[in-house]
C-alpha positions, 0 to 999 in steps of 0.5 A: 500500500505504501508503494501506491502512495496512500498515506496510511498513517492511523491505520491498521490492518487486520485478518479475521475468519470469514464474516458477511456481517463485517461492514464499513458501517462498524467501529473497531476497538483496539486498546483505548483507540477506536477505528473505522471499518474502512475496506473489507477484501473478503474471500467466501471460500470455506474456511477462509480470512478477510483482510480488514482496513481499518482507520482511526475514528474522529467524531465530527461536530 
C-alpha cells in the first residue's frame, strides 16, 4: 500500500475468519483507540480470512 502512495498513517490492518456481517458501517476497538471499518477484501471460500482496513475514528461536530 505504501508503494501506491496512500498515506496510511492511523491505520491498521487486520485478518479475521470469514464474516458477511463485517461492514464499513462498524467501529473497531483496539486498546483505548477506536477505528473505522474502512475496506473489507473478503474471500467466501470455506474456511477462509478477510483482510480488514481499518482507520482511526474522529467524531465530527
Amino acid at each position: 500500500m505504501t508503494l501506491t502512495g496512500d498515506n496510511l498513517t492511523d491505520t491498521k490492518m487486520i485478518v479475521v475468519r470469514h464474516n458477511e456481517q463485517v461492514n464499513q458501517q462498524q467501529l473497531v476497538k483496539i486498546g483505548d483507540t477506536l477505528y473505522q471499518v474502512n475496506n473489507v477484501a473478503g474471500d467466501d471460500e470455506v474456511n477462509s480470512f478477510d483482510v480488514i482496513t481499518l482507520v482511526r475514528y474522529q467524531k465530527r461536530g
